[in-house]
N, C-alpha and C positions, 0 to 999 in steps of 0.2 A: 364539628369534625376538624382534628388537628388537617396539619399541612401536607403529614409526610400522607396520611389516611386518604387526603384528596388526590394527591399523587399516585396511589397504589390503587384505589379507581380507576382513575382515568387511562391508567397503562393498562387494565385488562379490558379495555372497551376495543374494539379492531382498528375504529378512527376515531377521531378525537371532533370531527368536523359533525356538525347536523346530520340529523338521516336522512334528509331530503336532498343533500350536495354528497354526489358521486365526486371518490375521488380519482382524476385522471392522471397516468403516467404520460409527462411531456418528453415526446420521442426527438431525438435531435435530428436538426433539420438536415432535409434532403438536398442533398450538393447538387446542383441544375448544371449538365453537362451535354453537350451535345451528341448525338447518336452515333454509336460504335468511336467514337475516343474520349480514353479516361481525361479529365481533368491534371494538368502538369500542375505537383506542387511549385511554387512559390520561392524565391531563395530564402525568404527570411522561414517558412517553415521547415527548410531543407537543415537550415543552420540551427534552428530551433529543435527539431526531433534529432539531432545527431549530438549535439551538445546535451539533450536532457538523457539522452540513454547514456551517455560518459560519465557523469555525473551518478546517476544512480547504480550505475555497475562499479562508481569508483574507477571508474578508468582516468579521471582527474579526483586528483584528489581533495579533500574537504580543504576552505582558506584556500585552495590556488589560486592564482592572481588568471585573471581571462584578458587578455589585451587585444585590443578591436584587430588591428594591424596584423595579429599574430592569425587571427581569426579568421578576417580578411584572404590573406596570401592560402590557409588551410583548404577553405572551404568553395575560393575562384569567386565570390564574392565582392559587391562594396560596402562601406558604413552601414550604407543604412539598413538590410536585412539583417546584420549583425547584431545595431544597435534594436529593434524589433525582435528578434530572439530573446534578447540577455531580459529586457524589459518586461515579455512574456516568461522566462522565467523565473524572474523576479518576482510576479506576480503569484507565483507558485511556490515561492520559498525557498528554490534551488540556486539562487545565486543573489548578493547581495549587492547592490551598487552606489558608489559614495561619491560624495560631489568632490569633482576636482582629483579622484584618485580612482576611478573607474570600476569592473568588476570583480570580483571572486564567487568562487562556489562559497557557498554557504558552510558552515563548521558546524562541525560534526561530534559534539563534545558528551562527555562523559553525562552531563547533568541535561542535556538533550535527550539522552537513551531512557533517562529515570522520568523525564517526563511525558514525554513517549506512553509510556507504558501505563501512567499514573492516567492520563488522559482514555487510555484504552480499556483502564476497568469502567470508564462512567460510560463511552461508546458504546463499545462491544456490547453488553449487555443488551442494553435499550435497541442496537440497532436488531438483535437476535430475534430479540422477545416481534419489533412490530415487521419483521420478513414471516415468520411463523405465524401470526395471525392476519397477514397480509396478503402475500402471496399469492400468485396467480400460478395457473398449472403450467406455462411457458417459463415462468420464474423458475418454480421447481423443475422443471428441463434443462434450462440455462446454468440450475447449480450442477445436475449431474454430471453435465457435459462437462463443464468446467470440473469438477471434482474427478472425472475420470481420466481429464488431462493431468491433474496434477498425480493421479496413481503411475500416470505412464512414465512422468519426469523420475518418481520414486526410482522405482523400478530399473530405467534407462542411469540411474547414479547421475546427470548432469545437473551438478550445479548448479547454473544458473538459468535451466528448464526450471528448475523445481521452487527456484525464489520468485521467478515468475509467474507459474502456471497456480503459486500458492497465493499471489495477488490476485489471479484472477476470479479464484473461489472467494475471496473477500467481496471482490468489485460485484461478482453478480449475488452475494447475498445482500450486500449495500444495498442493490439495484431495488430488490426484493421488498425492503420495507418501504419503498412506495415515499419518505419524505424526502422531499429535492433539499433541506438546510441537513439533516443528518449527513445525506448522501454528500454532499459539498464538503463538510466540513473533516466525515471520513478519508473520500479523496484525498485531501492533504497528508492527512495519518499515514495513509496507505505507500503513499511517497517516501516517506520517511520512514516504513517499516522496512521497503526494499533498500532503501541505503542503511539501514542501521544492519539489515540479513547482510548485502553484500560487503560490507566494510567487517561483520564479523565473521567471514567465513575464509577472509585471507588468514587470519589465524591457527584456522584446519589444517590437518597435515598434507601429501603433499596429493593425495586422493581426497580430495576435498570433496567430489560429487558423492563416495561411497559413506564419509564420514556425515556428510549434511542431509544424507536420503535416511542413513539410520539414525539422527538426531531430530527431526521432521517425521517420520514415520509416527509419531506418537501424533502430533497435532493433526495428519491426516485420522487417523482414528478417532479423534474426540468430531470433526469433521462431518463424516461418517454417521457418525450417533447423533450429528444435528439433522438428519436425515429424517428421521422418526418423528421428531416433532415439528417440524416444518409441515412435512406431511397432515399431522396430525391438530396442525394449527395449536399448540399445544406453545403458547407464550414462556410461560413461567420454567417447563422443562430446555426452554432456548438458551433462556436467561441463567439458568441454572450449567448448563455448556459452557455458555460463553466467558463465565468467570473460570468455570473448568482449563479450560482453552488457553486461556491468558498466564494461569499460574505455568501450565505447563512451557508454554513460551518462554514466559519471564527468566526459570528455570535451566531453560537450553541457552539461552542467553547467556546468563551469567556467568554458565561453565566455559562457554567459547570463549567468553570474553577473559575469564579468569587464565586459562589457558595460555590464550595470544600473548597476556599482559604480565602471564608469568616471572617470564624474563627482565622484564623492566620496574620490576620490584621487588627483587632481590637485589643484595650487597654484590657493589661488583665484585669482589673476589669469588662469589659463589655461581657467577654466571659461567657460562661457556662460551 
């Protein structure tokens, strides 16, 4: 039996483990707090979640220099929750840090986008196919719910509802296929798909939420049609979406980006 032959078995089996080893979803741990008060974050998490949503909404932008001091005096902070932010995000891919010349966001370049994407045809597929033959009836609640928020963002035109609430339909089909190195390794993807959405949607006009609800309305409906076979435990029709899914992406991409980039690839006398 060729290789690719043993491959294409073993993806229609539901787990790949013994039939005699259940496999268990490891639920993250329970935060141990004292009765009737929350838990106060942390400063290095405060500087940590406030710098990662900057960074992925592009509210700094890709290559900016991070400077402790600057950070520091921002956030009421000292070093060292600063320096514990940058290190956790680093750890994430969102910011890069060099010896002796300190942080930056991570860059955000052309040939990042192309691999991005190259990476999400061998993903996506595989993660489709074992959420559909996976699946738990709480999984499939968790996509609704989450797919239902992302019809509201449509709907509602804001932009950066809809770039979110369209991660989140990713995360709980992630969630779905049940392998914790898939699911980790998407996670990063996923990172990188809301900075690549939010960095091309500054190129939008100047209604960006109505232009990105009608350019996204397509990927909710392929979405949608992953419904059926999820349901239906139906692997191969997932797998068959999922590439569906991607070209259409790829596609709205392109155009945005084409658009944005218009300008700056024409002769300057043809500019405005």
């Amino acid at each position: 039996m060729s290789m690719q032959a043993r491959v294409s078995k073993a993806l229609e089996r539901p787990s790949l483990l013994p039939s005699n080893v259940k496999r268990t979803r490891r639920e993250p741990p329970v935060e141990r707090r004292e009765t009737g008060r929350a838990a106060r974050p942390t400063g290095a998490q405060l500087v940590y979640a406030a710098l990662r949503h900057s960074i992925i909404v592009v509210d700094i932008e890709p290559g900016a220099s991070l400077e402790e001091e600057q950070l520091c005096r921002q956030y009421k902070v000292s070093r060292t929750p600063v320096r514990e932010a940058l290190i956790r995000l680093a750890s994430e891919g969102l910011v890069d840090i060099e010896p002796d010349r300190g942080a930056k966001v991570a860059p955000l370049q052309f040939v990042d986008v192309c691999d991005h994407y190259e990476a999400m045809d061998v993903l996506q597929p595989a993660i489709w196919h074992f959420a559909a033959v996976r699946r738990t009836d709480a999984d499939l609640e968790r996509i609704k719910e989450r797919l239902a928020a992302f019809r509201k963002a449509l709907d509602a035109a804001d932009a950066e509802s809809i770039i979110l609430t369209h991660y989140d339909v990713h995360r709980a089909i992630t969630a779905a296929c049940h392998n914790r190195r898939l699911e980790k390794a998407y996670g990063d993807m996923l990172v990188d798909k809301l900075r690549i959405g939010q960095h091309a949607i500054r190129g939008l006009p100047r209604n960006r939420g109505s232009a990105l609800a009608k350019r996204l309305s397509g990927a909710f409906r392929v979405m949608k049609q992953l419904m059926t076979p999820l349901a239906a435990c139906n692997g191969l029709a997932a797998e068959r979406l999922a590439r569906k899914f991607n070209d259409h992406v790829r596609e709205q991409l392109i155009d945005i980006l084409s658009a944005s980039m218009s300008s700056e690839v024409r002769p300057p006398w043809l500019r405005r």
